[in-house]
C-alpha positions as CSV (number, residue, x, y, z in Angstrom):
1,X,34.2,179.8,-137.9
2,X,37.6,178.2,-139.4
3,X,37.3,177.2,-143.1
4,X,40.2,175.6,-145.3
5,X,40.5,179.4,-146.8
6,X,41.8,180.5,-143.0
7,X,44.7,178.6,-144.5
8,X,46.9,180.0,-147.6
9,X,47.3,176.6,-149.6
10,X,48.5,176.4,-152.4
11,X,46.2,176.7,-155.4
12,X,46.0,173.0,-156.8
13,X,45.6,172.3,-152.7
14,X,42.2,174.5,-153.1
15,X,41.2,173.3,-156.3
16,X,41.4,170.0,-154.6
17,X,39.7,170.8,-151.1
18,X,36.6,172.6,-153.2
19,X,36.4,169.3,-156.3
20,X,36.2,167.2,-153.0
21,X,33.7,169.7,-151.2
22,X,36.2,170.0,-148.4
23,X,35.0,173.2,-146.7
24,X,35.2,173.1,-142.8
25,X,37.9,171.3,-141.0
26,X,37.2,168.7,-138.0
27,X,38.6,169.0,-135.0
28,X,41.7,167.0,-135.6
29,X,42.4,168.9,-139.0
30,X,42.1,172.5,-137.1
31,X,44.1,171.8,-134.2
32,X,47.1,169.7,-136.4
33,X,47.2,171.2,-139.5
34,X,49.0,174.3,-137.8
35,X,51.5,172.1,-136.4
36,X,52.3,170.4,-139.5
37,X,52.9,173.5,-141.2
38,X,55.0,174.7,-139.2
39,X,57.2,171.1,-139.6
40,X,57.0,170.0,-136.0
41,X,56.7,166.6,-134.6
42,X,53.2,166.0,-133.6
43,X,51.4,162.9,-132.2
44,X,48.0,162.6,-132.8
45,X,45.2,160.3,-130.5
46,X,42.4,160.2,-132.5
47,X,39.4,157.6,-133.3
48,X,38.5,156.4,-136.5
49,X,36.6,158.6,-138.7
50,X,37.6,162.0,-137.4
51,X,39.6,163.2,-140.5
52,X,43.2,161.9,-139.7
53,X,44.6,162.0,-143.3
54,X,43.8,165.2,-144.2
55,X,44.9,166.4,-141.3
56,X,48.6,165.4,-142.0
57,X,48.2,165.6,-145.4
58,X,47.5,169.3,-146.0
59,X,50.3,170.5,-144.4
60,X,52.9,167.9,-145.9
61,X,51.4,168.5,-149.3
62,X,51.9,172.4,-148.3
63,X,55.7,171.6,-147.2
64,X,56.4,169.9,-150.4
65,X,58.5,170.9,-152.9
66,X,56.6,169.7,-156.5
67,X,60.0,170.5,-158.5
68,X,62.7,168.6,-156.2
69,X,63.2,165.2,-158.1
70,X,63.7,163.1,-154.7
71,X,61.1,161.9,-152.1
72,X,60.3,163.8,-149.6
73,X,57.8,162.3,-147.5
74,X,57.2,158.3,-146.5
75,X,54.1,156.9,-145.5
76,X,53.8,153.9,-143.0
77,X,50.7,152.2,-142.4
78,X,49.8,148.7,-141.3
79,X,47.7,147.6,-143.8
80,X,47.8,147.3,-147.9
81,X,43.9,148.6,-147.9
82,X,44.6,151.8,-145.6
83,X,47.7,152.5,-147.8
84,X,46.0,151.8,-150.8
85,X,43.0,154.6,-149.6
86,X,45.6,156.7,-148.7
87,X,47.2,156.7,-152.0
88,X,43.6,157.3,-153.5
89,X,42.9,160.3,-151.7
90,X,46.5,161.8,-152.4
91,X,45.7,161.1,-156.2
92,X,42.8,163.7,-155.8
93,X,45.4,166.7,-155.6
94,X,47.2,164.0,-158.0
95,X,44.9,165.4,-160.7
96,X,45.2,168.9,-160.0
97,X,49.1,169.1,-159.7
98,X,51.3,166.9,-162.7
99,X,54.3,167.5,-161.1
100,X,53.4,165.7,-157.9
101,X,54.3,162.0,-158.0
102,X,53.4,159.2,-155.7
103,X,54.2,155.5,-155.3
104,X,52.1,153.1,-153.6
105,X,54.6,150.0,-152.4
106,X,52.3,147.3,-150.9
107,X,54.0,144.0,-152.7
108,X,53.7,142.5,-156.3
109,X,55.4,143.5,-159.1
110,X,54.2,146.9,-159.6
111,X,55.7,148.2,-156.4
112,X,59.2,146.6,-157.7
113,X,59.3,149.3,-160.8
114,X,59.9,152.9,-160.1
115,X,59.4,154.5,-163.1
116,X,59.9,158.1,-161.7
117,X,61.3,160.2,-158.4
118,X,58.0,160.3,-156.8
119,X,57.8,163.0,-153.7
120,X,55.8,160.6,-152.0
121,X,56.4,157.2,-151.0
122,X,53.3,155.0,-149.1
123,X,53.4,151.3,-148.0
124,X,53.9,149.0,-144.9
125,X,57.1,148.7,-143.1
126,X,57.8,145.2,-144.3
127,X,57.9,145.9,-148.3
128,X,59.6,149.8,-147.5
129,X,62.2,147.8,-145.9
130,X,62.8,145.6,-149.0
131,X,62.7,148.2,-151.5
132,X,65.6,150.3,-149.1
133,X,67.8,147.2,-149.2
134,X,67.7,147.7,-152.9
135,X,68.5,152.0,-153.4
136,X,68.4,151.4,-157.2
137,X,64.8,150.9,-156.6
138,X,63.9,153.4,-153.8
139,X,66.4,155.9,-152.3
140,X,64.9,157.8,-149.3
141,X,67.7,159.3,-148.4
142,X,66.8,162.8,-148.5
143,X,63.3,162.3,-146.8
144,X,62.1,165.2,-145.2
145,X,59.3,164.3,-143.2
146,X,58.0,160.6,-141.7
147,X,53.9,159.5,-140.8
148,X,53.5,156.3,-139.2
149,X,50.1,156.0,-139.3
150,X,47.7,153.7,-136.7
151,X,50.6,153.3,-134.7
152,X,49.0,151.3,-132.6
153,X,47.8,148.6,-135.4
154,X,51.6,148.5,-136.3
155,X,52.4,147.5,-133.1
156,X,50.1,145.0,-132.7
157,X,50.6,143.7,-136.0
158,X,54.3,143.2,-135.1
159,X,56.4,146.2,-137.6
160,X,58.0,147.2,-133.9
161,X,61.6,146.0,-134.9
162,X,60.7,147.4,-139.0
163,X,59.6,150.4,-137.9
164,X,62.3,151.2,-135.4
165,X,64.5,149.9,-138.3
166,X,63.4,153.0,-140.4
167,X,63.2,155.7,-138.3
168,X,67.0,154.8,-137.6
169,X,68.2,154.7,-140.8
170,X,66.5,158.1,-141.7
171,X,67.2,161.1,-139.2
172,X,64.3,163.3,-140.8
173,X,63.2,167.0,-139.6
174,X,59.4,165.7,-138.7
175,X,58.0,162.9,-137.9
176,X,54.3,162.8,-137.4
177,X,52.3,159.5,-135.3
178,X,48.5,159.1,-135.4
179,X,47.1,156.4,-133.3
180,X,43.5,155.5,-131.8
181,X,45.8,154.1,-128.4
182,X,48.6,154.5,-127.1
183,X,50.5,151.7,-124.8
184,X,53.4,151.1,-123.5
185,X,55.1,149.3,-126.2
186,X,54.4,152.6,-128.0
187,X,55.2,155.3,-125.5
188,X,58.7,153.5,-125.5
189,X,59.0,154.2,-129.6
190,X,57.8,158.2,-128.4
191,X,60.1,158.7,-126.2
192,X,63.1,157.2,-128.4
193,X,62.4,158.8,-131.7
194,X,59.9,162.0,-131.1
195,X,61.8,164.7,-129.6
196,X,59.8,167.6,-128.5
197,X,56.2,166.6,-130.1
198,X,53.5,168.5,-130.0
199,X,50.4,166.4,-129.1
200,X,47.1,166.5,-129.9
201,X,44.0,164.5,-128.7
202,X,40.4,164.0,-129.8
203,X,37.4,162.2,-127.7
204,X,36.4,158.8,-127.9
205,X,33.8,158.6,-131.1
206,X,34.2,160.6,-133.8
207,X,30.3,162.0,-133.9
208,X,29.1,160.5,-130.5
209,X,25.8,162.3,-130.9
210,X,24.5,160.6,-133.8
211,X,25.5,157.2,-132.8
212,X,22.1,155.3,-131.5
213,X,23.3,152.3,-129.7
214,X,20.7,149.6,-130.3
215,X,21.3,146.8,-127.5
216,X,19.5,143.2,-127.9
217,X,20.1,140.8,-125.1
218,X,21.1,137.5,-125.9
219,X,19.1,135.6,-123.7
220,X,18.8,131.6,-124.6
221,X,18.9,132.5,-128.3
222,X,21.2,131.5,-130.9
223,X,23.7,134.8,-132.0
224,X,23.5,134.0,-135.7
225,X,19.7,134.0,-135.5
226,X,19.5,137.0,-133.6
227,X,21.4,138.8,-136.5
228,X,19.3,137.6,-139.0
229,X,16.4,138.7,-137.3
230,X,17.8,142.5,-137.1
231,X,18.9,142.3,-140.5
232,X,15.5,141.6,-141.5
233,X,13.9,144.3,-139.3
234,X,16.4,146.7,-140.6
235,X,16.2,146.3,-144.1
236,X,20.3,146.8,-144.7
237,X,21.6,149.2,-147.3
238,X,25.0,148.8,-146.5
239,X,25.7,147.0,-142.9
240,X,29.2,145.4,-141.4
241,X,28.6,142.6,-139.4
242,X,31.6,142.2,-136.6
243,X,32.5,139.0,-136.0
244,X,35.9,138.4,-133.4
245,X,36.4,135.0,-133.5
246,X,37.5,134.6,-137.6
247,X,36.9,130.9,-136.9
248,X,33.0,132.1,-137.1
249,X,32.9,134.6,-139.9
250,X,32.3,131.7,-142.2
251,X,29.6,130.5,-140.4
252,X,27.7,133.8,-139.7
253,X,28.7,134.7,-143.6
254,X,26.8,131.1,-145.2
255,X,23.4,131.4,-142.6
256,X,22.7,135.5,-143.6
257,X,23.7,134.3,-147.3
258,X,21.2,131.3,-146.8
259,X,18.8,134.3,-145.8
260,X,18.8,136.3,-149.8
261,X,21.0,138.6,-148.4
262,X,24.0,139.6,-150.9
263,X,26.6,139.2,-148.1
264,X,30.6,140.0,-148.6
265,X,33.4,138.6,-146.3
266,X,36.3,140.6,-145.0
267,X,39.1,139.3,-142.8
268,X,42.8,139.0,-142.2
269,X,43.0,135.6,-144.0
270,X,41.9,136.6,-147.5
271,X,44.5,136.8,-150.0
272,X,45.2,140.7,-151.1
273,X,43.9,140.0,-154.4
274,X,40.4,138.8,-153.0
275,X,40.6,141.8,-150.1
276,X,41.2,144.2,-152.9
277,X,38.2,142.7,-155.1
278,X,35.9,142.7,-152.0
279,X,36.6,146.4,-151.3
280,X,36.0,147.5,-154.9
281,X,32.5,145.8,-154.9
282,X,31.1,147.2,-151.9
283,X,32.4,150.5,-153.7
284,X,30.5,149.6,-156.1
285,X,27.2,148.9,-154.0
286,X,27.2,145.1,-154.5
287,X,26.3,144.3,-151.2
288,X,24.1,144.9,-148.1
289,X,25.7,143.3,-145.7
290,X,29.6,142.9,-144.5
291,X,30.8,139.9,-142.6
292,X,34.0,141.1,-140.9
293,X,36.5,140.4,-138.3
294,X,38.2,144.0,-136.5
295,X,40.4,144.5,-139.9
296,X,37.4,146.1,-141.0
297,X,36.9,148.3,-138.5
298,X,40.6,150.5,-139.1
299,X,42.2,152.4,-141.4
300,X,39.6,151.0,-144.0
301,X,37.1,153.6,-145.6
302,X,33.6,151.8,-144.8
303,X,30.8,154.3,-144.3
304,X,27.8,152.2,-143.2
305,X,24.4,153.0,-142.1
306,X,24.7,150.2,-139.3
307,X,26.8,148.2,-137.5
308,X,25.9,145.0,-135.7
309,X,28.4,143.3,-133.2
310,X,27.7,139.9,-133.1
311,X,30.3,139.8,-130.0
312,X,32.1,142.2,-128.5
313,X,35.5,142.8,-129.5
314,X,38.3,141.3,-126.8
315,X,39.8,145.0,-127.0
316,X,37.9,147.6,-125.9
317,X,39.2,150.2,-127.7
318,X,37.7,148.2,-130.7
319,X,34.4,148.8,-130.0
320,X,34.5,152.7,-130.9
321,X,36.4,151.3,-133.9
322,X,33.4,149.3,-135.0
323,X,30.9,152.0,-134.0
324,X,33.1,154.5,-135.5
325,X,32.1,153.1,-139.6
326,X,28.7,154.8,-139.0
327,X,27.8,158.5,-137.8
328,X,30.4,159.7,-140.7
329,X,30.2,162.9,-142.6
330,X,27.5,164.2,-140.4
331,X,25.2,161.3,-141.1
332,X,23.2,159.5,-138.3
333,X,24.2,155.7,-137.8
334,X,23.2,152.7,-135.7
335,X,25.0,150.5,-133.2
336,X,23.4,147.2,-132.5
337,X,25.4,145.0,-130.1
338,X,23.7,141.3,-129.3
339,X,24.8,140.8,-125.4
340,X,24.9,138.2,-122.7
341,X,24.8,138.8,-119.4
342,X,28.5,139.6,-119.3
343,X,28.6,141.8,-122.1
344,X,25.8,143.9,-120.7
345,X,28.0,145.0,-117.8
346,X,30.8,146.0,-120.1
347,X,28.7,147.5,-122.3
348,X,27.8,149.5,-119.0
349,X,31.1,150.3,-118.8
350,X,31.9,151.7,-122.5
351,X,29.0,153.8,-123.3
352,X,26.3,155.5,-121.6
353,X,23.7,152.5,-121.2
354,X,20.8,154.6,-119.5
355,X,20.7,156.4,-123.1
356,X,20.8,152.6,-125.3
357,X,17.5,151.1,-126.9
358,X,17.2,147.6,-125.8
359,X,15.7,145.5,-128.6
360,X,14.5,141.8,-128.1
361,X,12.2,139.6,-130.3
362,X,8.9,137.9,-129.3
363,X,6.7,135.8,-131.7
364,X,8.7,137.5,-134.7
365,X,7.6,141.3,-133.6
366,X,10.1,143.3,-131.9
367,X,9.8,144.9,-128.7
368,X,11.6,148.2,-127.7
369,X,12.4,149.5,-124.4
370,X,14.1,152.9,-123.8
371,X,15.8,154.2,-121.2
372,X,16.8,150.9,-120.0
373,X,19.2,150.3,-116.8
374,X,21.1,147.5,-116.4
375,X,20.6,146.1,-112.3
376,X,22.5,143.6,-110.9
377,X,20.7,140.8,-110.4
378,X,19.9,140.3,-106.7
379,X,21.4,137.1,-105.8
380,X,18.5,134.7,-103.7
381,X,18.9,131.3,-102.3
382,X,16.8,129.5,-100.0
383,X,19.3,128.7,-97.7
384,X,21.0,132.1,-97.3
385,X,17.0,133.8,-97.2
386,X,16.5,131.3,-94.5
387,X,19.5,132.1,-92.2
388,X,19.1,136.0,-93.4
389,X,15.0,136.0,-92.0
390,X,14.8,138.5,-89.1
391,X,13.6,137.2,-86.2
392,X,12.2,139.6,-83.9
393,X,13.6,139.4,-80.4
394,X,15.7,136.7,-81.3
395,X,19.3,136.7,-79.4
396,X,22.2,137.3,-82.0
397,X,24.6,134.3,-81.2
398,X,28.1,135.1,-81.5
399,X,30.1,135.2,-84.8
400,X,26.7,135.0,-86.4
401,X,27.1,137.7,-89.1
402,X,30.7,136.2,-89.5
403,X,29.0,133.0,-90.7
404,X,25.8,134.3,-92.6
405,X,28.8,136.6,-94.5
406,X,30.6,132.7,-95.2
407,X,27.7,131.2,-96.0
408,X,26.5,134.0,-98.6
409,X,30.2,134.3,-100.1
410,X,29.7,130.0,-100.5
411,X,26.4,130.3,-101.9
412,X,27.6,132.6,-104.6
413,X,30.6,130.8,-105.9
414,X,28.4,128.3,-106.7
C-alpha cells in the first residue's frame, strides 16, 4: 500500500503531512503527484472532494526553491473562497517552513501591499491581472510553474480572455489544469497552451459507496414544505440546502428560519465581506443548515452530513458537485433530492435509481420504500383503448394500424 513516506519530501513537507494526519494518498494524489515531480504538464479530471490540492501541491511545494527571493508558482482559481482555502491549507507547511512565503491576492487593500518576495502567489485572474499591470507590486516574471484550478468554473465564470492573457505573458516550464469537466471552450485552451500533458482522470463521485441517495417525490406538495419536513426528520447537524434558482434562496432561507432552525445563506450575490463572515461561522459550528445556490457546491471546503436538493441543478455535472460535500474523509453521507415527475427520469439517468431510498410523507410519518424502479407511466385513454380493443374475428380494414398509430401519437401530445 502507497503512503506519503513512498515519497522523499522534504522534512517540513512530512512534518506537515503527519501535524495534518495525512497518511495515505487518494487516487488523484498517487497517480499525479509523480507527474508533478517530475515538472510535467498534467491535466487533471477530477470531482469535488477527491484530494485535488494536495495533489498539486506536494510536488510544487517539493519543486520549490525556499531560498530564491522571486515567485515561483501562481495559483488561479475562480473564486476568492477557494483561493482563500487554498491559501489556508498552504499556510499549514507555512508554519513548519519560515522561509516559505505566500500571498493571497483576491481584492482590497491587503492584496495591494507586498511586503515580501513570496514563492507563491494565489488569486483569481481578474485581480493577478491588475497587480501584473503594476510590476512594482507583483513581478512574475520568473514563474516556474502555473495551476489553473476548476478550469471549468473559470470558464464559465468568463476569465477565458484573463486567463489566456496570463498564460501568454508567462512561457513557464509546467503548467498544471484541474477541472471536474472538460468542454469545448476548454479543450481549445488545452490544445493552445498544454504541450505534451500528461492526463489523469478520476470517476464520477469522490466516495460513491457511502453516498445514500435519499429520493422524495414531489407529488402535489409544496418544495419548501417538503424540505422542512426532512429537515425535521433528520435532525441536521450541519446540512446545505441547494437551491438553483437564487431568486428562491431567500425564500427557502426565511420559511426553514421560520422553523427554529439556525439557517446560513450562501450565494453569488453576497458581498465578499458577508461570504467571508458566513464561511467562518459555519467553521465555527453556528449553523445546522446551509441555504445555497451551486457556488457552494465547488472549490469551497463544506463537509456536511447531508445534502438536500431542493431542485436539481440545470447542469448535470452539478449534481455530483452537490452530492460530493458529503461522503468526505471516509465518512458516510446523505443525498436527498425532492423530484417531479421530470426530475425522476433524470435522476434515472445520473445515478443508479434501483439502489435509491424513496421517501414520501403521510399524515406527518414517513414512509420508506427500497429498491424502488422508476416505470413509465403507461399512457391510457378511452378513446385510443376503445379503437386498440381486439376484436376476435374482426376484418383488419386497410391503413388501420396507420391510423390507431395517428391517433395514439394525437392522444399523447395532448
Amino acid at each position: 500500500m502507497t503512503t506519503f513516506k513512498n515519497y522523499i519530501f522534504k522534512e517540513y513537507i512530512e512534518k506537515t503531512l503527519k501535524d495534518i494526519n495525512f497518511i495515505t494518498p487518494t487516487e488523484v494524489q498517487e497517480r499525479v503527484v509523480p507527474f508533478v515531480l517530475k515538472k510535467r504538464n498534467v491535466i487533471v479530471k477530477a470531482p469535488t472532494g477527491t484530494g485535488k490540492t494536495h495533489a498539486y501541491l506536494l510536488g510544487l511545494l517539493q519543486n520549490i526553491n525556499e531560498d530564491e527571493k522571486r515567485t515561483q508558482v501562481l495559483i488561479l482559481t475562480p473564486t476568492r473562497e477557494l483561493a482563500l482555502q487554498t491559501f489556508q491549507i498552504i499556510n499549514e507547511f507555512v508554519k513548519n517552513e519560515e522561509r516559505l512565503k505566500i500571498k493571497l491576492c483576491i481584492g482590497g487593500k491587503d492584496s495591494e501591499v507586498i511586503k515580501e518576495v513570496p514563492q507563491i502567489v494565489i488569486g483569481t485572474p481578474s485581480r493577478i491581472l491588475k497587480l501584473i499591470m503594476n510590476k512594482s507590486k507583483l513581478n512574475l516574471s520568473k514563474l516556474s510553474s502555473i495551476v489553473i484550478d476548476e478550469a471549468d468554473m473559470l470558464m464559465e465564470s468568463g476569465f477565458v480572455s484573463e486567463i489566456e492573457a496570463i498564460l501568454e505573458t508567462f512561457k513557464v516550464n509546467q503548467t498544471i489544469l484541474l477541472s471536474a469537466t472538460i468542454n469545448q471552450e476548454l479543450r481549445k485552451v488545452l490544445v493552445k497552451y498544454l504541450f505534451n500533458p500528461e492526463y489523469v482522470e478520476i470517476g464520477k463521485s469522490a466516495n460513491p459507496f457511502k453516498i445514500k441517495h435519499i429520493i422524495v417525490p414531489l407529488k402535489h406538495l409544496d418544495r419548501t414544505d417538503v424540505t422542512i419536513s426532512i429537515l425535521k426528520n433528520i435532525n441536521p447537524f450541519l446540512t446545505i440546502v441547494f437551491v438553483s434558482k437564487i431568486e428562491n434562496i431567500q425564500k427557502v432561507f426565511e420559511k426553514i428560519s421560520n422553523e427554529g432552525f439556525k439557517v446560513g445563506i450562501l450565494h453569488g450575490k453576497l458581498t465578499q465581506q458577508e461570504r467571508t463572515s458566513i464561511l467562518k461561522r459555519i467553521q465555527s459550528g453556528v449553523f445546522q443548515v446551509i441555504v445555497a445556490s451551486d457556488i457552494a457546491s465547488r472549490g469551497i471546503d463544506l463537509t456536511v452530513s447531508e445534502v438536500i436538493n431542493y431542485d436539481l441543478p440545470y447542469n448535470s455535472e452539478y449534481f455530483f458537485h452537490r452530492s460530493g460535500r458529503t461522503a468526505r474523509n471516509e465518512a458516510e453521507g446523505k443525498v436527498y433530492s425532492i423530484a417531479d415527475e421530470d426530475n425522476l427520469k433524470k435522476l434515472q439517468t445520473l445515478i443508479d435509481i434501483k439502489q435509491a431510498t424513496f421517501m414520501r410523507f403521510k399524515d406527518g410519518a414517513v414512509i420508506l420504500k427500497n429498491p424502488y424502479v422508476v416505470i413509465k407511466k403507461k399512457f391510457k385513454s378511452e378513446e385510443v383503448e376503445k379503437i386498440l380493443k381486439y376484436h376476435k374475428g374482426d376484418k383488419i380494414k386497410p391503413n388501420y394500424k396507420k391510423k390507431v398509430k395517428l391517433l395514439v401519437e394525437k392522444q399523447k401530445q395532448k
